[in-house]
N, C-alpha and C positions, 0 to 999 in steps of 0.2 A: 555539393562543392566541398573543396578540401579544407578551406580556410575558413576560418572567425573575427576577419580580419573585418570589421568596417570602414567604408571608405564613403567620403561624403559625395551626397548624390549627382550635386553639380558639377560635380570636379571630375566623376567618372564620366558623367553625359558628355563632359566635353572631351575628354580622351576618347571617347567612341566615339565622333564625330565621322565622318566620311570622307570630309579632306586630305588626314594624312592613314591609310589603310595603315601604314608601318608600327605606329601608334596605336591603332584601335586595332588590330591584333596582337600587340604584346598585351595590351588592356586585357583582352579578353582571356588570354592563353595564360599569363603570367599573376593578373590583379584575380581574374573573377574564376578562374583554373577550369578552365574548357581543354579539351584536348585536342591535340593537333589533327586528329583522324575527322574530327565533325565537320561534317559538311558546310556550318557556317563557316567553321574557320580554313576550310579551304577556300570558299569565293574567296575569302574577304585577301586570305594571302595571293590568291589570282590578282587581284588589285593593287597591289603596289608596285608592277611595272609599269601599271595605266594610267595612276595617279598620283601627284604628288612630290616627296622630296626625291624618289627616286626616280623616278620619270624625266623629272627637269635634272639631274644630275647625268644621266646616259644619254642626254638629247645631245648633250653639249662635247661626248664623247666624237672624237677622229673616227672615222671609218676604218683606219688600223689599228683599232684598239685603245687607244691611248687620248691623253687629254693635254694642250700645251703643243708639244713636240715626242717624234719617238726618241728621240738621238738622247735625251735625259727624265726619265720618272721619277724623279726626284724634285726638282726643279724646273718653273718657279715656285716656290712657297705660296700659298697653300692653294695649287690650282693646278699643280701635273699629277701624275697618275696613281702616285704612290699616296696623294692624300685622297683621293677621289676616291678609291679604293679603298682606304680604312673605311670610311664613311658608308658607301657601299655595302660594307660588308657586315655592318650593325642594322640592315634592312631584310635581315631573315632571306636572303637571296644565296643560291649554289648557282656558281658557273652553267651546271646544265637547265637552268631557267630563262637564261638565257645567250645568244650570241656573243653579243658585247660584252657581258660580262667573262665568258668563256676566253674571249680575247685579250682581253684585260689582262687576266690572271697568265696566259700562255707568253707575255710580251715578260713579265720579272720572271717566268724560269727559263727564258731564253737571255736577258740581256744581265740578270741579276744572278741566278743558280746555274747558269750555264759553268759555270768556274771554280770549281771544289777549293782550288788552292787561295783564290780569289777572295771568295768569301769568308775564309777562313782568316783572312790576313786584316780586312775592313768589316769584318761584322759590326757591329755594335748593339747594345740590347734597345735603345729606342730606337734603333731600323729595326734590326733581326725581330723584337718581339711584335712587331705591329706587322713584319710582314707574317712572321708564321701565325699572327691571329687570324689578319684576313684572308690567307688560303686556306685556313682550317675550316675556319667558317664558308669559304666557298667550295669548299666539299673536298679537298686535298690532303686531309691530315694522314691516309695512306701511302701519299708518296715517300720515296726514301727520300727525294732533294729537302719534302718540311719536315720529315722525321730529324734530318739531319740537320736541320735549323733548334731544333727542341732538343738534339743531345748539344749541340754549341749552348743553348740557353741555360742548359744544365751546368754545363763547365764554366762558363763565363759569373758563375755565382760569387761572394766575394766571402772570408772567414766567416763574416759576421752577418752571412744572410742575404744582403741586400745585393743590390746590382748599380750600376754606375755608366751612363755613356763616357762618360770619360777615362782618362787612364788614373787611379785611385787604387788603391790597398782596401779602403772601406767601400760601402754602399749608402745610395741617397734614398729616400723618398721621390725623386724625382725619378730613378728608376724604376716604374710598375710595368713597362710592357711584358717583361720578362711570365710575371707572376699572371697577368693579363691574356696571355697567349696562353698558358696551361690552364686556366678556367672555361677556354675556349675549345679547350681539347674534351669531347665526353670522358669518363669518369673510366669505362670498363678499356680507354684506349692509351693511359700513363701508364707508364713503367713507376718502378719501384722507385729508381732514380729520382724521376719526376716527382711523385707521390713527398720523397725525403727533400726535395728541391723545394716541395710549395710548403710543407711542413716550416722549412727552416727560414723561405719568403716570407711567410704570412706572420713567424715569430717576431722577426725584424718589424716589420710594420706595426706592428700592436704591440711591443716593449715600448715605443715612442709614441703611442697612441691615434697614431697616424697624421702627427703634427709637430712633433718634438724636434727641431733638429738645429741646434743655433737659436738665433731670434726668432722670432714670429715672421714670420712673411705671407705676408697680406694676400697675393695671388691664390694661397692655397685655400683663403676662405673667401674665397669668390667660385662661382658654380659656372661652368662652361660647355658649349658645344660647338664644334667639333674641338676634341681634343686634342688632338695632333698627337704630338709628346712630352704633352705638359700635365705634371700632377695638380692634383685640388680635392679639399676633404670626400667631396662625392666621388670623383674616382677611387678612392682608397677606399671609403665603402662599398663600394660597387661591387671591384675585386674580391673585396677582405670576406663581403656575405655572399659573392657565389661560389667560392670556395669552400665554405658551411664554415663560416668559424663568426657566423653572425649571435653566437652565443656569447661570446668573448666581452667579459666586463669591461675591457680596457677599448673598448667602443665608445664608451659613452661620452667621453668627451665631442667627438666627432658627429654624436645620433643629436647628442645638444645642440651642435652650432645648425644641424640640419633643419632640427624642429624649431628654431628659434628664427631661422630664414623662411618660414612660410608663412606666406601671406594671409590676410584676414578671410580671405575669398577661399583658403585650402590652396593657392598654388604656391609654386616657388617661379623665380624669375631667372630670362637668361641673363647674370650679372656683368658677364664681359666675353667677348671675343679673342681669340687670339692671333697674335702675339697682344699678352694683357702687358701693358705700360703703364697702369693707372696707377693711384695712390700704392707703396709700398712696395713697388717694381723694383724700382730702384738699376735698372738698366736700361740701356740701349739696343738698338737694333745693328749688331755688326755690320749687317746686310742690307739698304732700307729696302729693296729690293723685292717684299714681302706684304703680298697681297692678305686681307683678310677674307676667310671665307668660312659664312653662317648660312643655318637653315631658316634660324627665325630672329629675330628685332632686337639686339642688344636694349634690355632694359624692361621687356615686356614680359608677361606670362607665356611661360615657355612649355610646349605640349611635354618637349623632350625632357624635362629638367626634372617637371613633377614626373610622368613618367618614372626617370630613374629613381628620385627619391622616393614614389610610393613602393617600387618592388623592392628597393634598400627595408626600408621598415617592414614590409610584409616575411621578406625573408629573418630579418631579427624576431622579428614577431614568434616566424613559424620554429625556431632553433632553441628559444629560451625556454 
């Protein structure tokens, strides 16, 4: 195996578990570096349409593809198709694995890319970049419609690096999908563009040290799943090390708060759901409108959470 990386033993046995296969194949593929051709880790990827979070996710899908209503994938928050979809698509799953998912994907390039001038007028990079992550990831990044979503992503970049859903001169932190969707792109499939794009992303993020921006706001050091389009220090790492710039000294504030969140048992917890409201929110819900939707128990050991956090360090590990 490739890494030196030890991991405590209880803490792997339970991310190998059998319950959630999506989890005990990243474990295996990512934590313990088996490779995708092994036949273990083909059953085991055969199993996560059988079992699990994404089992109960596509059960609940319309027979036309879609989750909610078709008439809007957007809406309502966080239970039509456009989030169902992100989610989906962080389950090691391609469109050709399955129907529904096939469907899924074919209902936003008919009702969302159908319209060049369309999208070109309402992009935004927390839409654009979450959608062009999860067509990427369901096996689409050849089309021209998501190419053409990654040169928008390109252009949509701000002086100073960053990206912004809003209309700004600068960029936030709250802007990652952008940077999120080209990490989701393999490596031999950017352009030069892209390549100077994520260059100039990932400068922006780690000059602030992926926390600098204003006061402190408290949301960002709280750990979440599903993310929607909301940032938090583990998202930023996430990004920032699989882009390989998990070398980067100006991490370490962030590798702190992460090591300093794990539990005496080796996990981390899921700390809040979104839309987070809690201590240092400090807003409301324009909209109350907006359903919460999680995989696992606000508050509890969260498979997903340490997951990410052990491949975060393993990757810093493996760069430094």
């Amino acid at each position: 195996m490739g890494s030196n990386m030890k991991f405590d033993q209880k803490v792997l046995d339970w991310l190998l578990e059998p319950d959630q296969p999506v989890v005990r194949y990243y474990a295996l593929v990512d934590l313990l570096d088996h490779k995708k051709s092994e036949s273990q880790i083909r059953e085991v990827h055969s199993k996560i349409l059988k079992r699990g979070w994404a089992k109960e996710i596509l059960a609940k899908q319309k027979p036309g593809g879609y989750w909610e209503k078709k008439s809007d994938l957007y809406k309502p928050k966080y239970l039509a198709s456009n989030w169902k979809m992100i989610v989906l698509s962080d389950m090691v799953l391609k469109a050709e694995d399955d129907n529904r998912i096939l469907r899924g994907c074919q209902l936003f390039f008919e009702d969302w890319l159908g319209d060049e001038d369309k999208f070109e007028i309402e992009g935004e990079v927390c839409i654009s970049g979450n959608l062009a992550r999860f067509l990427t990831r369901f096996g689409y990044s050849d089309d021209r419609r998501v190419k053409r979503i990654f040169d928008w992503l390109v252009n949509d970049q701000k002086d100073d690096g960053g990206w912004h859903c809003f209309k700004s001169s600068t960029g936030t932190l709250d802007g990652w999908e952008a940077l999120a969707a080209f990490a989701a792109l393999p490596r031999q499939k950017r352009t030069k563009r892209i390549n100077r794009s994520i260059e100039r992303g990932a400068e922006f993020y780690l000059e602030r040290g992926l926390h600098r921006e204003g006061r402190r706001y408290e949301p960002w050091f709280r750990f979440h799943y599903p993310n929607h389009y909301y940032y938090d220090l583990l998202v930023g790492l996430d990004v920032i090390s699989s882009l390989g710039f998990g070398y980067d000294k100006r991490l370490s504030f962030a590798l702190r708060v992460l090591n300093k969140k794990r539990k005496s048992d080796g996990r981390w917890e899921l700390d809040a759901v979104h839309p987070d409201l809690a201590t240092g929110a400090n807003y409301t819900l324009r909209n109350p409108n907006v359903t919460r939707f999680a995989l696992e128990k606000q508050g509890d050991p969260s498979k997903w959470i340490t997951l990410k956090a052990l491949q975060v360090l393993k990757r810093v590990e493996e760069s430094s």
